[in-house]
C-alpha positions in Angstrom: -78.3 13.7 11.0 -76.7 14.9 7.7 -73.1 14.4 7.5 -70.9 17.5 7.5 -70.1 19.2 4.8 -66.6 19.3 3.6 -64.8 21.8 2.2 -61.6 20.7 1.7 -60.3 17.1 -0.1 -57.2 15.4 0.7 -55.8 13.9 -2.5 -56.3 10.4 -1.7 -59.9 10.9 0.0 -60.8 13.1 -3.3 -59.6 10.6 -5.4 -61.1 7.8 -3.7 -64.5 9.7 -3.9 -64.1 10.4 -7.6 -63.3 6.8 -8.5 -66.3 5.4 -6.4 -68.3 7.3 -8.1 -67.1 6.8 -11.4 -67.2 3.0 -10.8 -63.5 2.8 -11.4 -64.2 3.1 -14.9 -63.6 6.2 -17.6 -66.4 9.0 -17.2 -65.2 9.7 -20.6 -64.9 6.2 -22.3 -66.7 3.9 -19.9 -63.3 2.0 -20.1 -62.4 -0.2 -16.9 -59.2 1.4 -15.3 -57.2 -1.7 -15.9 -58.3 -2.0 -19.4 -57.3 1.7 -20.9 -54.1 2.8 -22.1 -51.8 -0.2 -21.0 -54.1 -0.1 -17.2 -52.9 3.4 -17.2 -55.8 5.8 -15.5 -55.5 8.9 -13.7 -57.9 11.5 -12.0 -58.4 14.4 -13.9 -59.1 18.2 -12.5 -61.2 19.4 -14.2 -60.0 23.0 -12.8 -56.5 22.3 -13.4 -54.3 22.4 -10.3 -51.9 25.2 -12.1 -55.6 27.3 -11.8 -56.0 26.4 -8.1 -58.1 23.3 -8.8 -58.8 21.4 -5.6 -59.3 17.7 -5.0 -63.0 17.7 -4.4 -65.2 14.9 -6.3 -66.6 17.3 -8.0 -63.6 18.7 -9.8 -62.4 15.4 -10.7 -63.0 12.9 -13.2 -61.6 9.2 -13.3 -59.8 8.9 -17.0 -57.9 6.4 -18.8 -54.6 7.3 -19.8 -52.0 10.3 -18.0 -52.1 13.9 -18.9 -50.2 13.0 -22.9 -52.4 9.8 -23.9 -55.5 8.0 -23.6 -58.8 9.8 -22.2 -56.5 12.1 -20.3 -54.5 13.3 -23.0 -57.1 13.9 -25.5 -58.8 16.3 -22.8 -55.7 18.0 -22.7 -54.7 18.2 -26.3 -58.3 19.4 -27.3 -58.7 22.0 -24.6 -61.8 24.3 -26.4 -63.5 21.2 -27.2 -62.8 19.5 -23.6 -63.5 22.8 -22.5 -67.7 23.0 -23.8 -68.0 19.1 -22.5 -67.3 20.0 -19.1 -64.0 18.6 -18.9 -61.8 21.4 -18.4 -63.4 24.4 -16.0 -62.0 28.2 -16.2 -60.2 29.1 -13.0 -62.9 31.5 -12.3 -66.0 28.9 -12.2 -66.8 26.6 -9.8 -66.6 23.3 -11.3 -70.0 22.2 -9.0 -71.9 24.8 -11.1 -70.2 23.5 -14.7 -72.0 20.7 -16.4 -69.7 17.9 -18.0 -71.1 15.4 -20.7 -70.3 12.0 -19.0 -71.7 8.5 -18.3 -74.3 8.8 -15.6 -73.5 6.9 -12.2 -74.9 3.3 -12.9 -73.1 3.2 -16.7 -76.2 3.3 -18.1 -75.9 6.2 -20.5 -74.4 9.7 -21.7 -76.0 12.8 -20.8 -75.3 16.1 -18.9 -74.4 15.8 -15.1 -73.9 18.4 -12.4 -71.0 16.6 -10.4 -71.3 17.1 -6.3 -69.0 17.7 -3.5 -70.6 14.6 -2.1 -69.4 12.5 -5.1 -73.1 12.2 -6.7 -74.2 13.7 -10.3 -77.1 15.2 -10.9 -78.4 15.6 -14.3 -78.6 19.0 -15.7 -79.2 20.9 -19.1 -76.3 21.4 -21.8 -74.2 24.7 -20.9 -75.4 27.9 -22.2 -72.2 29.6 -22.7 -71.9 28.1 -26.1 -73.8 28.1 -29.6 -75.6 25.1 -30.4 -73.3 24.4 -33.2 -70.4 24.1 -30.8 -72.3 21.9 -28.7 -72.9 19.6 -31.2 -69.3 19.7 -32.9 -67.8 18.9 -29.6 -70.3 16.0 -28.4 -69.4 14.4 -32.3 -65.6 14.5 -31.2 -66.7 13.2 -27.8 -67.7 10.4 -29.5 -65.0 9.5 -31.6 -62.9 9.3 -28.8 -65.1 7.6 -27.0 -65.1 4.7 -29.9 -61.5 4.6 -29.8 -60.7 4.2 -26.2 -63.2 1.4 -26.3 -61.8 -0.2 -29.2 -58.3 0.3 -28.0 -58.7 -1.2 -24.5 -57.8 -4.3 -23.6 -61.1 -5.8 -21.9 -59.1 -9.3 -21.5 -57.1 -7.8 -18.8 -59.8 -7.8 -16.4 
């Protein structure tokens, strides 16, 4: 018997959904939550909660960093960019429905993901919304960040 579906997340039951999911590592960086930004990590919405973003897995992302540094604060500080990877979601959308560049679920590789309500991704095509150029502007700044969370944790920690 399927299990039932939920429709709405407590913070800590969201959260601990998210980071399961996200191996307790960076869906940005890959970075191990106790390696990034001084251990620093948080849980990202995606739809922020000043535009009514809920606490459902699939609004949420496990970053290193808070909302001003690290992973976290270069999603904020580079909103249009974050905005085309999937990392930040218009209050209108519905943030299962909105794909987000990310590692996949085994840390494996990068690609386009679908996240669910029932803390899965499911790989998807690029978003449509934007020119190719965009696309491929943003996924080049993905990847400098990406270098330099990785070269700025601290994988000794561990």
């Amino acid at each position: 018997m399927p299990a039932p579906e939920v429709t709405e997340w407590s913070e800590a039951d969201g959260y601990a959904a998210a980071a399961g999911r996200d191996r307790d590592r960076s869906a940005l960086s890959d970075v191990p939550k106790r390696s990034g930004s001084a251990g620093q990590y948080s849980h990202h919405h995606r739809q922020l909660r000043s535009r009514n973003g809920k606490h459902s897995p699939a609004n949420l992302v496990l970053l290193t960093g808070t909302g001003t540094d690290g992973d976290h604060g270069w999603v904020h500080g580079h909103v249009g960019l974050a905005t085309i990877l999937g990392y930040i979601v218009h209050s209108w959308a519905d943030p299962t429905r909105i794909p987000i560049y990310r590692i996949d679920a085994y840390g494996l590789h990068y690609d386009w993901h679908l996240q669910t309500d029932d803390a899965q991704l499911e790989l998807c095509s690029p978003p449509t919304d934007y020119a190719d150029t965009e696309i491929t502007a943003a996924l080049a700044a993905f990847e400098s960040i990406r270098l330099n969370s990785r070269r700025a944790a601290d994988f000794h920690r561990l």
